[in-house]
LOVEXSE-359498 format. One record per residue: x, y, z of N, C-alpha, C, O, CB in turn; residue in three letters; residue number from 1. Coordinates in pm, whole numbers, plus 32768, in hexadecimal, padded with zeros to 4 digits. Glycine has a CB too. Layout:
<recs>
nx:ny:nz:cax:cay:caz:cx:cy:cz:ox:oy:oz:cbx:cby:cbz:residuo:num
X:Y:Z:X:Y:Z:X:Y:Z:X:Y:Z:X:Y:Z:ALA:NUM
...
</recs>
This chain:
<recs>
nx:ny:nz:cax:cay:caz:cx:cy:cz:ox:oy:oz:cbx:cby:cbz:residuo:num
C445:15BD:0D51:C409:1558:0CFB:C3A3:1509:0D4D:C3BB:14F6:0DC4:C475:14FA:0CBD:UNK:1
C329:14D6:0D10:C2B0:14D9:0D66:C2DF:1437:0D6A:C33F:141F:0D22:C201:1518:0D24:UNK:2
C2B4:13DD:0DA4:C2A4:1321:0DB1:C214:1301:0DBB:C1C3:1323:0E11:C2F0:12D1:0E4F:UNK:3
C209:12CC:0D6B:C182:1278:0D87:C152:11E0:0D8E:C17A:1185:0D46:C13C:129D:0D32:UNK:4
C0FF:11D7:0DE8:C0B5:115B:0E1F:C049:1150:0DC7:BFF9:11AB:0DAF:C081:1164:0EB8:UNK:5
C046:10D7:0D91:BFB0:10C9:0D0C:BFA6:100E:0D49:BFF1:0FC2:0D85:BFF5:10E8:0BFD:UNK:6
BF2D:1008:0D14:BEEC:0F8D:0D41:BEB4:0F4A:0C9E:BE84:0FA1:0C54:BE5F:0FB9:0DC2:UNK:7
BEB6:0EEA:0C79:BE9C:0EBF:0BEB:BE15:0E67:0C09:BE1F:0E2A:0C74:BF27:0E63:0B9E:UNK:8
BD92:0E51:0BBF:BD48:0DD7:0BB1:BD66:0D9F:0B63:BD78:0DE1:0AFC:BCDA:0DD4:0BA6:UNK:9
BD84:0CFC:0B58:BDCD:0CBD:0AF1:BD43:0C78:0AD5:BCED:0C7D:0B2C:BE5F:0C60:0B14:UNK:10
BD2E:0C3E:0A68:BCDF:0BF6:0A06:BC9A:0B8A:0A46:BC29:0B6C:0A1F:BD31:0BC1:0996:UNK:11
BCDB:0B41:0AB6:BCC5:0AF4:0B01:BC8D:0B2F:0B8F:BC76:0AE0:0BEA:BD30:0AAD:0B00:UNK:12
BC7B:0BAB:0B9E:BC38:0BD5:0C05:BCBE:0BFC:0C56:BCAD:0C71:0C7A:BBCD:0B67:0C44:UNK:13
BD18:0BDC:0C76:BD57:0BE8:0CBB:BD7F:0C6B:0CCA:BD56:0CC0:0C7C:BD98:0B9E:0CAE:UNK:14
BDE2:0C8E:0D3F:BE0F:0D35:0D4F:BEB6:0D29:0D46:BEE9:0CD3:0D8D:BDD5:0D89:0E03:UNK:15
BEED:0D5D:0D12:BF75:0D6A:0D22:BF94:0E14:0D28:BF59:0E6B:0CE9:BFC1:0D18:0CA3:UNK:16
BFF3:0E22:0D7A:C029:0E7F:0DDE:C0C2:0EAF:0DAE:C117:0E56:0DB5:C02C:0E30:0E75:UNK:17
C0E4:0F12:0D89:C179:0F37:0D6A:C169:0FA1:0D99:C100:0FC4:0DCF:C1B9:0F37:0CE0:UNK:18
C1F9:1006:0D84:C232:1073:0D72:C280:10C4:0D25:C2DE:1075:0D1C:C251:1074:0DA8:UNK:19
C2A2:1124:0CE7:C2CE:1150:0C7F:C300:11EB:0C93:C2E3:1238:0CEE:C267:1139:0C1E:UNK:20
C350:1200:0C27:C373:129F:0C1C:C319:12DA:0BB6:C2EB:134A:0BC8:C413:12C0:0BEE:UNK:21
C2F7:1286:0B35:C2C6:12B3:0AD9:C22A:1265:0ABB:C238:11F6:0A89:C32F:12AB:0A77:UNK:22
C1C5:1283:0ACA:C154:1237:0AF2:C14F:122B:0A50:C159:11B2:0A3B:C0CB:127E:0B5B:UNK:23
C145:1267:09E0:C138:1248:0963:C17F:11D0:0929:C154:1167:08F9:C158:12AE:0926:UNK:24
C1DF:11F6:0938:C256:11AC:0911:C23E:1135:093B:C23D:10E1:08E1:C2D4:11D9:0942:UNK:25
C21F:10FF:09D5:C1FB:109C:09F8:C181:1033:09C0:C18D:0FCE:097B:C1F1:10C0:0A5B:UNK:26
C10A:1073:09F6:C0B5:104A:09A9:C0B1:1009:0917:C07C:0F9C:08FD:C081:109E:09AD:UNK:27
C0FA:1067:08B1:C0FC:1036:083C:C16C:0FC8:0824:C16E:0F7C:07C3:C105:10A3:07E8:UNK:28
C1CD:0FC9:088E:C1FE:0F39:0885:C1C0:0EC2:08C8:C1C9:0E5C:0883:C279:0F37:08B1:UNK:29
C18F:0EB6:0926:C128:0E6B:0957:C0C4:0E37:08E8:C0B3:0DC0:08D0:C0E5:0EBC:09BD:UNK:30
C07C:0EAB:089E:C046:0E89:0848:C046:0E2D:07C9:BFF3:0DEE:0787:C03C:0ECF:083F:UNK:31
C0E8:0E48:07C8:C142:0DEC:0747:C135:0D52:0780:C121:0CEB:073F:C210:0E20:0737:UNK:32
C142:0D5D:07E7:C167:0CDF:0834:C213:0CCD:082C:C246:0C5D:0826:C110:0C52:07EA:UNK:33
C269:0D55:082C:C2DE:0D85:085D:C324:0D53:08D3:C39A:0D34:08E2:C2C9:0DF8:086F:UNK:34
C2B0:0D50:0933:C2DA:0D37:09B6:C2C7:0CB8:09FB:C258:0CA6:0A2E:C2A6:0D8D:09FE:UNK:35
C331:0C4C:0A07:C30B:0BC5:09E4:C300:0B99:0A9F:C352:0BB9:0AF5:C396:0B65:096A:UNK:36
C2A6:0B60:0AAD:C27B:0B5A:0B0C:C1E0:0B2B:0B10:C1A5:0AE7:0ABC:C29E:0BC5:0B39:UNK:37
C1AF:0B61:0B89:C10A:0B53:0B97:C0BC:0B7E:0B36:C068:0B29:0B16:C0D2:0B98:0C02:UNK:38
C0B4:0C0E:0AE0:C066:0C50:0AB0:C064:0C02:0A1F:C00D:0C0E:09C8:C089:0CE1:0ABF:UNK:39
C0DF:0BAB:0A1B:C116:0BA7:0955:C0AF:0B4B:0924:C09A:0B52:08AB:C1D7:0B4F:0920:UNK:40
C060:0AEB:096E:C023:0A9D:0981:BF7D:0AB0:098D:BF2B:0A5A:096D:C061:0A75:09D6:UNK:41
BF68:0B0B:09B3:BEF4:0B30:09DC:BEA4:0B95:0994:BE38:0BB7:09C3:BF05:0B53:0A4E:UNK:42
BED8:0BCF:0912:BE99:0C3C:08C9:BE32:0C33:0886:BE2E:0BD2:083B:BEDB:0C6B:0880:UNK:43
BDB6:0C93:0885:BDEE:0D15:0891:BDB3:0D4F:0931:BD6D:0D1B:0988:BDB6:0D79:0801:UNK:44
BDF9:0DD2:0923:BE30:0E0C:09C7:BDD1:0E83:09A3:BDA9:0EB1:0938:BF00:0E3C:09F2:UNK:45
BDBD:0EA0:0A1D:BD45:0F28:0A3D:BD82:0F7A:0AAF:BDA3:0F3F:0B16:BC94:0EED:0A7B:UNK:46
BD8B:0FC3:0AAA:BDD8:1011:0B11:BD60:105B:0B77:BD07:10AB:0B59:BE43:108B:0ABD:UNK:47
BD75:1038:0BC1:BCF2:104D:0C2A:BD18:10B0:0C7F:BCC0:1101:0C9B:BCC4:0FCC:0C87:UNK:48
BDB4:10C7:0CC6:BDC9:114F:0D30:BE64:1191:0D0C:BE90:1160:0CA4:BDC7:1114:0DF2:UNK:49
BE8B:11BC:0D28:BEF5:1203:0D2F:BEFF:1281:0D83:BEAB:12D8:0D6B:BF0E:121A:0CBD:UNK:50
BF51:1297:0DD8:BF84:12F7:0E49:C01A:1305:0E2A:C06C:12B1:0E04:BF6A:12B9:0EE9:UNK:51
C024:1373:0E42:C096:13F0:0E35:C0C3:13E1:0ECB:C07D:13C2:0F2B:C051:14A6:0E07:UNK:52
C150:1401:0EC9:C1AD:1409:0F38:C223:143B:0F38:C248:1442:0EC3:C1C3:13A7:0F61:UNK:53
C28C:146E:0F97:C2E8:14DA:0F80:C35D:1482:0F4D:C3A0:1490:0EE7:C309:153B:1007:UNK:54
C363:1425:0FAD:C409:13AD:0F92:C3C6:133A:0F8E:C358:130F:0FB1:C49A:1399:1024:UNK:55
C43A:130A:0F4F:C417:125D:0F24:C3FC:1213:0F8C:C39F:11C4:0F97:C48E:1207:0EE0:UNK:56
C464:1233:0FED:C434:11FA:1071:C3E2:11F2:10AC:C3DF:1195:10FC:C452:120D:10B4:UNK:57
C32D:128B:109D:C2BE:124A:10AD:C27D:1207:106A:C231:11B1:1096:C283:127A:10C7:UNK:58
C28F:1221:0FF4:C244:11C1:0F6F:C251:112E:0FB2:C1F7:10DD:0FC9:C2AA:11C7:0EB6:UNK:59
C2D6:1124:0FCB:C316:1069:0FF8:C2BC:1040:106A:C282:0FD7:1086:C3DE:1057:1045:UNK:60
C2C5:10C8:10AB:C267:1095:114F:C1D1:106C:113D:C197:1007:1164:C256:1128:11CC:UNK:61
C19F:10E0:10F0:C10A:10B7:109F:C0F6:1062:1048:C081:1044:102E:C0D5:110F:105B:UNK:62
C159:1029:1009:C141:0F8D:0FBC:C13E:0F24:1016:C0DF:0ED5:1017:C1B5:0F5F:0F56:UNK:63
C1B7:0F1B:1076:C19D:0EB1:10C5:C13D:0EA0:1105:C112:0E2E:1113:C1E2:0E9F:1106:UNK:64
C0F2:0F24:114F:C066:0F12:11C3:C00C:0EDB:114C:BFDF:0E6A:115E:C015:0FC4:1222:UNK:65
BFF2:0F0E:10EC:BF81:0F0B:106C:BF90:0E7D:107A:BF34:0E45:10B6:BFA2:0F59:0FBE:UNK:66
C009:0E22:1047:C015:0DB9:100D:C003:0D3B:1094:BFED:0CC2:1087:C0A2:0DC4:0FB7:UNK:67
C017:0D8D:1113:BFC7:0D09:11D1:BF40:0D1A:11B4:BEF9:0CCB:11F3:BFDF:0D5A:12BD:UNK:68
BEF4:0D7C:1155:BE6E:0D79:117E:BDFC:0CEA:1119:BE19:0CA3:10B8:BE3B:0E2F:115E:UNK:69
BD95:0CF2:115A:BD6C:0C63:1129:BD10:0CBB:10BC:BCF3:0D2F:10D8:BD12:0BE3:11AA:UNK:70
BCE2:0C79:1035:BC7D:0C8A:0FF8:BC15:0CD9:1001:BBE7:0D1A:0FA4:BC5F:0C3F:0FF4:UNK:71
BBED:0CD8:106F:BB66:0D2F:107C:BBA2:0DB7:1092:BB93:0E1A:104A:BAF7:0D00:1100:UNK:72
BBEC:0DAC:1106:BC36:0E21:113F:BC53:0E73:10B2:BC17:0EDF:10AC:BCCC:0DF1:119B:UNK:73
BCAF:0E4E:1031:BCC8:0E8B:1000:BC3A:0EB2:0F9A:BC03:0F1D:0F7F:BD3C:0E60:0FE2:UNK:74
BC32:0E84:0F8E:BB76:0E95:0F34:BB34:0F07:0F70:BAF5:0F5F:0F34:BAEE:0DFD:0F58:UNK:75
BB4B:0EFB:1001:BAF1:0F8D:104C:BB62:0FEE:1044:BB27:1059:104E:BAB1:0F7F:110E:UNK:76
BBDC:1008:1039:BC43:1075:102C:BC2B:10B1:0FAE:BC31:112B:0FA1:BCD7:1045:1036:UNK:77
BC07:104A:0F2F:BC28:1053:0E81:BBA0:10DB:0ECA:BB6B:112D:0E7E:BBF7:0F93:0DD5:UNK:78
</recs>
């Protein structure tokens, strides 16, 4: 089963950073504003990257580095 790392543009410019098993599934709850938190607030969401990975455990590793990097940094990765 694949994990994936996706990066969101929220409405406010901002980037928010997760991980997932099911990138659909996700998204379209995000989208609901399902997921109460940062994103529920900030809609609507644009999905700007997403990367594939074998275990959750890199997905986790690649959210956290994604989520130390500053603004620009991630702007030149998107």
């Amino acid at each position: 089963m694949p994990f994936y790392v996706y990066i969101l543009k929220c409405a406010d410019g901002s980037y928010y950073t997760g991980h997932t098993d099911n990138m659909e599934l996700r998204l379209a709850q995000h989208n609901r504003g399902e997921i109460p938190g940062y994103t529920a607030s900030r809609m609507p969401l644009a999905l700007v990257y997403v990367e594939t990975f074998p275990s959750r455990d890199e997905a986790f590793r690649a959210e956290r580095q994604i989520k130390g990097w500053s603004r620009r940094k991630k702007e030149a990765f998107i």
